[in-house]
N, CA, C and O atoms as CSV, one atom per row, in Angstrom:
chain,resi,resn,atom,element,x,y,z
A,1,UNK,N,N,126.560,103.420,72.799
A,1,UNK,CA,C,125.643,102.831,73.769
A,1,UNK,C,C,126.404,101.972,74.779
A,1,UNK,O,O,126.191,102.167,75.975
A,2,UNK,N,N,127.251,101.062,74.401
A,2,UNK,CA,C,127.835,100.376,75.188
A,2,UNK,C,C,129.363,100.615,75.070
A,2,UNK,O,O,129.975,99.777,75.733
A,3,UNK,N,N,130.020,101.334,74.550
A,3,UNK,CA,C,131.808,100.627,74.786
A,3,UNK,C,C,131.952,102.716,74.773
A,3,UNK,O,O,132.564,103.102,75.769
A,4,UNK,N,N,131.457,103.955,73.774
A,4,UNK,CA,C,131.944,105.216,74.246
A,4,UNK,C,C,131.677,105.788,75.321
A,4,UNK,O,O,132.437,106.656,75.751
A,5,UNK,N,N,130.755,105.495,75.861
A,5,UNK,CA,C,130.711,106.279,77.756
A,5,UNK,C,C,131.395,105.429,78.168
A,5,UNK,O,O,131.635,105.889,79.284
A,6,UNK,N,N,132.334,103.754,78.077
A,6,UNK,CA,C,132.975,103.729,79.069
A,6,UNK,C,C,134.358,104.110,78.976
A,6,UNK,O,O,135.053,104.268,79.979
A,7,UNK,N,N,134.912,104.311,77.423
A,7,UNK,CA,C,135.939,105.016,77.297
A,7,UNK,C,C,135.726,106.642,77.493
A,7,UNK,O,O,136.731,107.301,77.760
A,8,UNK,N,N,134.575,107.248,77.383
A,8,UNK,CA,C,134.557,108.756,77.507
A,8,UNK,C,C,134.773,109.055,79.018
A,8,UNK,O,O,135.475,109.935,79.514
A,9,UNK,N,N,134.047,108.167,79.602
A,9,UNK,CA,C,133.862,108.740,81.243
A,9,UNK,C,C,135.187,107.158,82.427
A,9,UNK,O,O,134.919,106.537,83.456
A,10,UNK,N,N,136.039,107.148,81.829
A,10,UNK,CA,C,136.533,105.895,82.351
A,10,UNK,C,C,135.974,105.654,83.433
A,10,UNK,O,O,136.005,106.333,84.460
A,11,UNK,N,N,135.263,104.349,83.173
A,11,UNK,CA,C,134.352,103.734,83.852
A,11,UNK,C,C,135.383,102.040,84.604
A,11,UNK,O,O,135.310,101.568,85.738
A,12,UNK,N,N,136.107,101.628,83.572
A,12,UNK,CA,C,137.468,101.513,84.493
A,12,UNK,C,C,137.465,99.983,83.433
A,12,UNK,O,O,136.609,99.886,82.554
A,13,UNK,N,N,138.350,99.033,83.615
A,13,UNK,CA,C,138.729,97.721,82.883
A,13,UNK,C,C,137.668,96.830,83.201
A,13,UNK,O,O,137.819,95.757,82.617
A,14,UNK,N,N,136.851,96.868,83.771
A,14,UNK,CA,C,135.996,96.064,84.245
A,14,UNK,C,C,135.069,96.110,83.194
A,14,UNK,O,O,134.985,95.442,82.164
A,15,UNK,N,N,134.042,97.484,83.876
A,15,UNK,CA,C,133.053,97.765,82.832
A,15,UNK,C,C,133.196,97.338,81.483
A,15,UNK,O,O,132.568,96.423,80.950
A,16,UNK,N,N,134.600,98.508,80.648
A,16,UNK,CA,C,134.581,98.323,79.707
A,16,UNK,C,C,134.624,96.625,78.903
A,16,UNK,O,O,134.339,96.331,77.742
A,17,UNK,N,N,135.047,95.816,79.937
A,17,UNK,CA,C,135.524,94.674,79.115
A,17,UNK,C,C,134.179,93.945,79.175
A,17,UNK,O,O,133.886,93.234,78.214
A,18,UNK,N,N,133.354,94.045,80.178
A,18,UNK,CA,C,131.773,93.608,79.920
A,18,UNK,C,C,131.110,93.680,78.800
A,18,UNK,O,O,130.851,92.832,77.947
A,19,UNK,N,N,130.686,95.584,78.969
A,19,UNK,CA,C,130.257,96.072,77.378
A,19,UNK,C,C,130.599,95.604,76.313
A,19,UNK,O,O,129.939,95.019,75.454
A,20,UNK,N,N,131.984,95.945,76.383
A,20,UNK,CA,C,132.358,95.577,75.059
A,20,UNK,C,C,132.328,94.459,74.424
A,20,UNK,O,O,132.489,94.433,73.203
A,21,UNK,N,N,132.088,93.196,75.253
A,21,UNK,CA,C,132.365,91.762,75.135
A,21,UNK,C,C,130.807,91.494,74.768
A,21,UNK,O,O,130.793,90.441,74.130
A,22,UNK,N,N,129.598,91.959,74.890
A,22,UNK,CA,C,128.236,91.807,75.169
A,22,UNK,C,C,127.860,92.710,73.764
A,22,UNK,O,O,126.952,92.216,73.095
A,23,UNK,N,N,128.532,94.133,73.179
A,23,UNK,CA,C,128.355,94.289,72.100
A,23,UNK,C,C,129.013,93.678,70.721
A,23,UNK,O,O,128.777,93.819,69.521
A,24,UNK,N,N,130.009,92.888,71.545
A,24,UNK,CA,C,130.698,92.095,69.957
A,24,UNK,C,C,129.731,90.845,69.923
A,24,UNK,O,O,129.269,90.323,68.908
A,25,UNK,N,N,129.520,90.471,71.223
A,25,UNK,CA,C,128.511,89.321,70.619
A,25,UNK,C,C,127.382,89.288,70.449
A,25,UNK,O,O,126.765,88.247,70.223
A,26,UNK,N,N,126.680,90.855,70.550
A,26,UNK,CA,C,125.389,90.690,70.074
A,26,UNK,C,C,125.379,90.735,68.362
A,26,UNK,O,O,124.681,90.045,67.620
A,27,UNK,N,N,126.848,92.258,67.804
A,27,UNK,CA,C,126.756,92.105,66.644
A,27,UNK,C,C,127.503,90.607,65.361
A,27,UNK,O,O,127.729,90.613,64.151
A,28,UNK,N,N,127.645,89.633,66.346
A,28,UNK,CA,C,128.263,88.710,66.123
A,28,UNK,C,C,127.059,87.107,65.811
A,28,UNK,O,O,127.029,86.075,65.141
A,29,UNK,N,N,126.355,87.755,66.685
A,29,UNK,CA,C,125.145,86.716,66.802
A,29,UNK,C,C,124.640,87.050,66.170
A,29,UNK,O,O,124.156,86.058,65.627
A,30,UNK,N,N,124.056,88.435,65.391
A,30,UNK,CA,C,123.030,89.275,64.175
A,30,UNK,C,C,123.343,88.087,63.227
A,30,UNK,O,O,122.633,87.144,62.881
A,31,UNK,N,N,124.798,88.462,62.865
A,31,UNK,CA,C,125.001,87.740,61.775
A,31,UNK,C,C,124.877,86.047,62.004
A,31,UNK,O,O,124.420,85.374,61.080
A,32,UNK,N,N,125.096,85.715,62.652
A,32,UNK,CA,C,125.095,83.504,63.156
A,32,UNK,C,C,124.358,83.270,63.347
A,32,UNK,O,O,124.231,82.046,63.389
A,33,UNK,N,N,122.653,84.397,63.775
A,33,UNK,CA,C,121.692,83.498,63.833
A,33,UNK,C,C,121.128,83.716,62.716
A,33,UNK,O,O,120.332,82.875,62.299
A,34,UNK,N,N,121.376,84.792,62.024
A,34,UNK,CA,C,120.882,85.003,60.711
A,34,UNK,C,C,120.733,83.707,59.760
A,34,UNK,O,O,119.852,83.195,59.070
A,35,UNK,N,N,122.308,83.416,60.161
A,35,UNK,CA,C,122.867,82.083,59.474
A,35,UNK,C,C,122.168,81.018,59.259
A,35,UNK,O,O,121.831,80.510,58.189
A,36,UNK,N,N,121.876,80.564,60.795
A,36,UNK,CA,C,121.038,79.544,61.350
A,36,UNK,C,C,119.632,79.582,60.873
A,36,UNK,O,O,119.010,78.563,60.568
A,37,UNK,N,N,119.203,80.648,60.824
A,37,UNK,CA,C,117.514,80.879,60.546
A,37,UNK,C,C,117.536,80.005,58.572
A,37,UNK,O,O,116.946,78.982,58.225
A,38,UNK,N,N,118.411,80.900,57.734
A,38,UNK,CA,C,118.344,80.842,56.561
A,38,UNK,C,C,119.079,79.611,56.127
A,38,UNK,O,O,118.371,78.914,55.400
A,39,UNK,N,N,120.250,79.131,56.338
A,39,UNK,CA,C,120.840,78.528,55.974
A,39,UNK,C,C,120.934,77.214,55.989
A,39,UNK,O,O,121.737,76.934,56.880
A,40,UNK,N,N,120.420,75.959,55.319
A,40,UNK,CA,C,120.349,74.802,55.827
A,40,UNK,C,C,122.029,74.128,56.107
A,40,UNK,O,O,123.143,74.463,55.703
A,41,UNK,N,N,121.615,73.229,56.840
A,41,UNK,CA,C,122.960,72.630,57.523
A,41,UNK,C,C,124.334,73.910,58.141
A,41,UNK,O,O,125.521,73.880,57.815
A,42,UNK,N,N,123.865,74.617,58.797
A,42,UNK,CA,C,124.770,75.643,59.179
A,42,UNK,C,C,124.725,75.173,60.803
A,42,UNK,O,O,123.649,74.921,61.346
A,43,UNK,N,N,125.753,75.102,61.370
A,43,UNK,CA,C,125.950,74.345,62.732
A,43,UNK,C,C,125.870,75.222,64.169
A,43,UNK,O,O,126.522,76.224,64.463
A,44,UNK,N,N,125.134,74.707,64.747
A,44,UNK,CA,C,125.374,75.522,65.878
A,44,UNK,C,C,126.034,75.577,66.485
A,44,UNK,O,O,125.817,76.482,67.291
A,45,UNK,N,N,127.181,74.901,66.699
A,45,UNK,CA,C,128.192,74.605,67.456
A,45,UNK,C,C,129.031,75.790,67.075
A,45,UNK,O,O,129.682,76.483,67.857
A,46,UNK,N,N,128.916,75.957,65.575
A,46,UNK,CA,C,129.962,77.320,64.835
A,46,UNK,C,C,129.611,78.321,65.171
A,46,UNK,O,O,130.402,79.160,65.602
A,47,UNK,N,N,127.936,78.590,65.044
A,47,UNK,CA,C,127.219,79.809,65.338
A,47,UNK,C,C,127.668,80.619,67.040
A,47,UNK,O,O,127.808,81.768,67.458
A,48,UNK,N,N,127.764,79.207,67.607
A,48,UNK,CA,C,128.047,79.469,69.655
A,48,UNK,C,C,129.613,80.228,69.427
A,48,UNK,O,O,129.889,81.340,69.877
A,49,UNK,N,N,130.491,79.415,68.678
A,49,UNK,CA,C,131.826,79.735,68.949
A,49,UNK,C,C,131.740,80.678,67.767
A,49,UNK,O,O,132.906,80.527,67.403
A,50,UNK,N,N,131.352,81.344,67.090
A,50,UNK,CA,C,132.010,82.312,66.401
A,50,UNK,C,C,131.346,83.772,67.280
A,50,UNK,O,O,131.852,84.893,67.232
A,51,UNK,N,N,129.953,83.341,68.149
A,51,UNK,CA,C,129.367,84.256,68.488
A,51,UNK,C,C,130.267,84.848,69.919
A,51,UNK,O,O,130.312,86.048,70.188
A,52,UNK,N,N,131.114,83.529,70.949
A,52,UNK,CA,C,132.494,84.218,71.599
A,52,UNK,C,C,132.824,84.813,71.039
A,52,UNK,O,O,132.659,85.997,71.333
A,53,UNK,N,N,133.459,84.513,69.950
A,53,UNK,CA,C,135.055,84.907,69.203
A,53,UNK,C,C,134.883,86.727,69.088
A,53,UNK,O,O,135.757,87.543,69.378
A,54,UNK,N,N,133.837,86.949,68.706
A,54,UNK,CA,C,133.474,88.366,68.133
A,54,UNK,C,C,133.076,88.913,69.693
A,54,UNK,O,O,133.370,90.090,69.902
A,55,UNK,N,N,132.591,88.349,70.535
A,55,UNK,CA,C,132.469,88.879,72.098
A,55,UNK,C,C,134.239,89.460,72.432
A,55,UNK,O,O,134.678,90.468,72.986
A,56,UNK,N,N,134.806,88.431,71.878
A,56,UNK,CA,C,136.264,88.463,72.597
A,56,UNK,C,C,137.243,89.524,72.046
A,56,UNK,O,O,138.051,90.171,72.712
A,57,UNK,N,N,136.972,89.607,70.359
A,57,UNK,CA,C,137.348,90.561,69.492
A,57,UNK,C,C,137.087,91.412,70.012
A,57,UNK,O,O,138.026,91.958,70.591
A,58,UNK,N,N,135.758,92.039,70.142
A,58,UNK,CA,C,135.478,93.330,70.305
A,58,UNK,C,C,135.927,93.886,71.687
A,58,UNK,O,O,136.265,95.062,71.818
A,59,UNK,N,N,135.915,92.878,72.844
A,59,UNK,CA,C,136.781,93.007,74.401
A,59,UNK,C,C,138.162,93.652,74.192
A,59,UNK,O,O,138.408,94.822,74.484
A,60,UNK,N,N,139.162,92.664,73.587
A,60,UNK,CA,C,140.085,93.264,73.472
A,60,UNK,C,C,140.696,94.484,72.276
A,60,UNK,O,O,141.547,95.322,72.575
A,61,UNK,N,N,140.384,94.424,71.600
A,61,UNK,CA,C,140.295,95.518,71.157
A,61,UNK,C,C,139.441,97.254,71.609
A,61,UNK,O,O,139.830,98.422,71.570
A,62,UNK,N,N,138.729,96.878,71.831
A,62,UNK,CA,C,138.042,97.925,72.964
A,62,UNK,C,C,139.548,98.295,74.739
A,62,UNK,O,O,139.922,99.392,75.154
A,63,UNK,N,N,139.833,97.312,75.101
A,63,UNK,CA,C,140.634,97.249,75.912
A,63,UNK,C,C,142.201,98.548,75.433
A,63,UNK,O,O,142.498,99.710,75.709
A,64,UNK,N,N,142.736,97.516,74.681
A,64,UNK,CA,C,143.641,98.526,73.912
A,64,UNK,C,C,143.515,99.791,73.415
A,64,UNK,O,O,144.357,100.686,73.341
A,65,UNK,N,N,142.255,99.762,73.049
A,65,UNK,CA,C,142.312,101.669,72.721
A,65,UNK,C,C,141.812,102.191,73.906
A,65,UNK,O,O,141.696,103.406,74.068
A,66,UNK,N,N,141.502,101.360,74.760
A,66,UNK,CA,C,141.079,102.023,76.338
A,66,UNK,C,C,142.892,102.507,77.222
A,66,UNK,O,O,143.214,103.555,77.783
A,67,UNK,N,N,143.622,101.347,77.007
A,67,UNK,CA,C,144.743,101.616,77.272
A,67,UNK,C,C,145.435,102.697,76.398
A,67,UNK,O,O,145.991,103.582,77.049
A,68,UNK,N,N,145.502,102.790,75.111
A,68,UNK,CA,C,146.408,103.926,74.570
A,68,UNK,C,C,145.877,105.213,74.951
A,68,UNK,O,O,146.660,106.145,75.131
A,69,UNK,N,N,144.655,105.366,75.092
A,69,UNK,CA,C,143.985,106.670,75.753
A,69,UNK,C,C,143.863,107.030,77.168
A,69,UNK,O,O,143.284,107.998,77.663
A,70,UNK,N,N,144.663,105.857,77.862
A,70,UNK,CA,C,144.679,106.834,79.164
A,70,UNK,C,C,146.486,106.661,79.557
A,70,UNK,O,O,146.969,107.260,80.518
């Protein structure tokens, strides 16, 4: 949905680093707000920054196999 059409159809460093950054942190947030909902004393401050971190993961890594494939 978001990161193989932009490696299938190179859609170029841009795109991909959007997508990809927007699907690590949605599946990043599944899990942190999950957290937040269930978990007492679970911080939001952690939930914000872990929900980057997995935006950023999934960017660059998406990036790199964008680079070894072209």
């Amino acid at each position: 949905l978001f990161i193989i059409p932009a490696l299938t159809h190179k859609l170029g460093y841009q795109t991909l680093a959007f997508q990809s950054f927007l699907f690590g942190f949605a599946a990043y947030a599944t899990y942190d707000l999950t957290n937040l909902a269930v978990m007492k004393g679970y911080p939001l401050s952690m939930a914000i920054a872990d929900m980057i971190w997995g935006g950023l993961l999934t960017m660059v890594t998406a990036l790199i196999i964008y680079k070894i494939n072209t």
